[in-house]
Structure formats: C-alpha cells, structure tokens
C-alpha positions in Angstrom: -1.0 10.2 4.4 1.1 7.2 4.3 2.4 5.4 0.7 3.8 2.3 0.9 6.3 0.3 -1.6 7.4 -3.0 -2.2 10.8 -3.1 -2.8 13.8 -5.6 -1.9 16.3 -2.4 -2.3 15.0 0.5 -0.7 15.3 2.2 -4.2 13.2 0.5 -6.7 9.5 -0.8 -6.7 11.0 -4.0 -7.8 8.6 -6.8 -6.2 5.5 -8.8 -6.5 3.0 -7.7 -3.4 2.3 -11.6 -2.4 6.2 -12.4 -2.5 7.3 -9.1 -1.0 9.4 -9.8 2.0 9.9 -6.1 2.7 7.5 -2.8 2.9 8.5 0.5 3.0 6.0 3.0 4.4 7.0 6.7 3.8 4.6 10.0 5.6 3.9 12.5 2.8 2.1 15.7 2.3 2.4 18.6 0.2 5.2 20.0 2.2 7.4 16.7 1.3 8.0 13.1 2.5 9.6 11.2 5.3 10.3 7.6 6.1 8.4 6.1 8.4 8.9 2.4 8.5 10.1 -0.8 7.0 7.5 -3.6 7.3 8.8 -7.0 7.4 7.3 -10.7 6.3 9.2 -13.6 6.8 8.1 -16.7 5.4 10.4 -19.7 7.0 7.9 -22.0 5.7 6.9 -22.2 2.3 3.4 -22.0 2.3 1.0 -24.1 -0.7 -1.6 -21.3 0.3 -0.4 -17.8 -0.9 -4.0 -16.3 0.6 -2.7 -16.9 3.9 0.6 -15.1 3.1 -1.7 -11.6 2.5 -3.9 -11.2 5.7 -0.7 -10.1 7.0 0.8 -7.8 4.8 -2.9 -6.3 3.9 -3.9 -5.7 8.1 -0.3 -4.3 8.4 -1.0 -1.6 5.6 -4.4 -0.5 6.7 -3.4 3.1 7.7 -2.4 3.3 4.3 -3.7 5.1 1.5 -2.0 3.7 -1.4 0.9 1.2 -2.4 3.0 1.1 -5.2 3.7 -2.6 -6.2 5.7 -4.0 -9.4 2.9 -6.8 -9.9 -0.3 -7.9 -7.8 -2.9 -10.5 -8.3 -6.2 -9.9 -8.3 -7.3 -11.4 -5.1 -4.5 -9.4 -3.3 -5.6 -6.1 -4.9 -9.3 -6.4 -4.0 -8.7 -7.0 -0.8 -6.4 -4.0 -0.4 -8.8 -1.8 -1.8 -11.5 -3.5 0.4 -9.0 -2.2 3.1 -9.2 1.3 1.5 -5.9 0.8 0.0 -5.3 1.8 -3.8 -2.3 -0.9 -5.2 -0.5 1.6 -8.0 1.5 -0.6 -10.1 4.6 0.5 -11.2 6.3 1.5 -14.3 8.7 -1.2 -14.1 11.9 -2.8 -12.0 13.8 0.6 -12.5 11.1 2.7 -10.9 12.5 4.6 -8.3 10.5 5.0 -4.9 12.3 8.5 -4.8 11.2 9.7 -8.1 7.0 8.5 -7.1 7.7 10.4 -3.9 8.7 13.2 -5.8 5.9 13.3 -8.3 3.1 12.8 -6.0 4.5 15.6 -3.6 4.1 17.8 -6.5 1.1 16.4 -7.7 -0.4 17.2 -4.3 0.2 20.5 -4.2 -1.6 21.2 -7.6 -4.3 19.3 -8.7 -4.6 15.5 -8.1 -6.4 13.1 -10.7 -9.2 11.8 -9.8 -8.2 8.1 -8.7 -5.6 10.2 -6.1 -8.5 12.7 -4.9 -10.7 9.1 -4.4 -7.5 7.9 -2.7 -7.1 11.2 -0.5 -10.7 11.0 1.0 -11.0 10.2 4.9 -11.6 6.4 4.7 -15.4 5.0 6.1 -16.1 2.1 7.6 -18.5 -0.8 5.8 -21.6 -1.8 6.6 -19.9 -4.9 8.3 -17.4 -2.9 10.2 -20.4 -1.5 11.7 -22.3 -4.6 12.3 -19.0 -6.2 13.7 -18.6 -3.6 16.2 -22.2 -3.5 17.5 -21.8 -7.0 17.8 -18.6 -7.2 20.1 -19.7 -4.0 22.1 
C-alpha cells in the first residue's frame, strides 16, 4: 500500500496539507518500505481560493491509503477520505517520516488497530462512481 507525507524536508511531517508544496509517497508492506515518489504542487499564483489548491493534491493521492499530515482542515480531510484516503495527523514538527514508516511496518505484521484494518481494506467505488461510469460508457 502506498503512505504519503507532507513534508518540506524529506525527514519530518512538518506541513499543513493545503500549503504543502511537496508529497512524499513511500510503498510499504510487512516486509518493509520503499520510496516511491515525490509529488510536487507549485503555486506561482497566489490563489484567494485554497479549495482549488486541493483537487490537485487529493486526485494525485488517490492510490493512496493514508497520509500523514502536520495540520488539515476540515474540508481537505473529507474529501480525502471521500477519496478513500485516511489524513493521520502527526505528532508534531519533529515527527520523523522514518520513525511512522518504522512503526506501521511493525504494526503490520502484528495486529493493526482498527482505523488501520478500515484503512487496509480494498477500496470500493460509490454509488456515483458507478452512475458516472454508466453514464460516459
């Protein structure tokens, strides 16, 4: 599954989701974890909308299962999780992507809580995912 962190360091889960300029998207499984990718946003204009700042980001993480943030509003978390994506936030600034990475590799090999067992199921499509592909086939 693929975890994703916003960070401007590649160390810590230092940033807020909607000003988050930079993704990191790491492969893990119970065998360990790899980097994948760095996702990037630029923003030459400064936009008064931040809504239209997020469509981006949140179609960009869609193969994702969860991402660790350091803050997220409200709007920009539903729609995540709309997306099937859980938004973890993190512990603080000084939270180390290596140290999550660490924890949930171990985690999966035992016995995930449930919010990471929800998280770990295949993801379904909605009732208007449905209806939107019937409609353009």
């Amino acid at each position: 599954m693929k975890i994703a962190f916003t960070t401007d360091d590649r160390v810590h889960i230092n940033t807020h989701f909607g000003g988050s300029e930079e993704i990191d998207v790491y492969e893990i499984s119970k065998e360990g974890y790899q980097f994948v990718e760095t996702l990037k946003f630029n923003y030459e204009i400064k936009e008064e909308n931040n809504e239209s700042k997020l469509a981006p980001k949140i179609e960009a993480l869609a193969d994702c299962t969860i991402i660790y943030v350091f803050a997220i509003g409200g709007s920009a978390a539903a729609r995540l999780i709309k997306k099937g994506v859980t938004p973890v936030k993190a512990k603080s600034e000084e939270e180390e992507i290596a140290d999550v990475l660490h924890r949930l590799v171990q985690t999966l090999k035992g016995n995930p809580p449930p919010w990471l067992r929800k998280a770990l199921q295949p993801k379904t499509s909605s009732f208007t995912d449905d209806v939107e592909n019937e409609a353009t086939v």
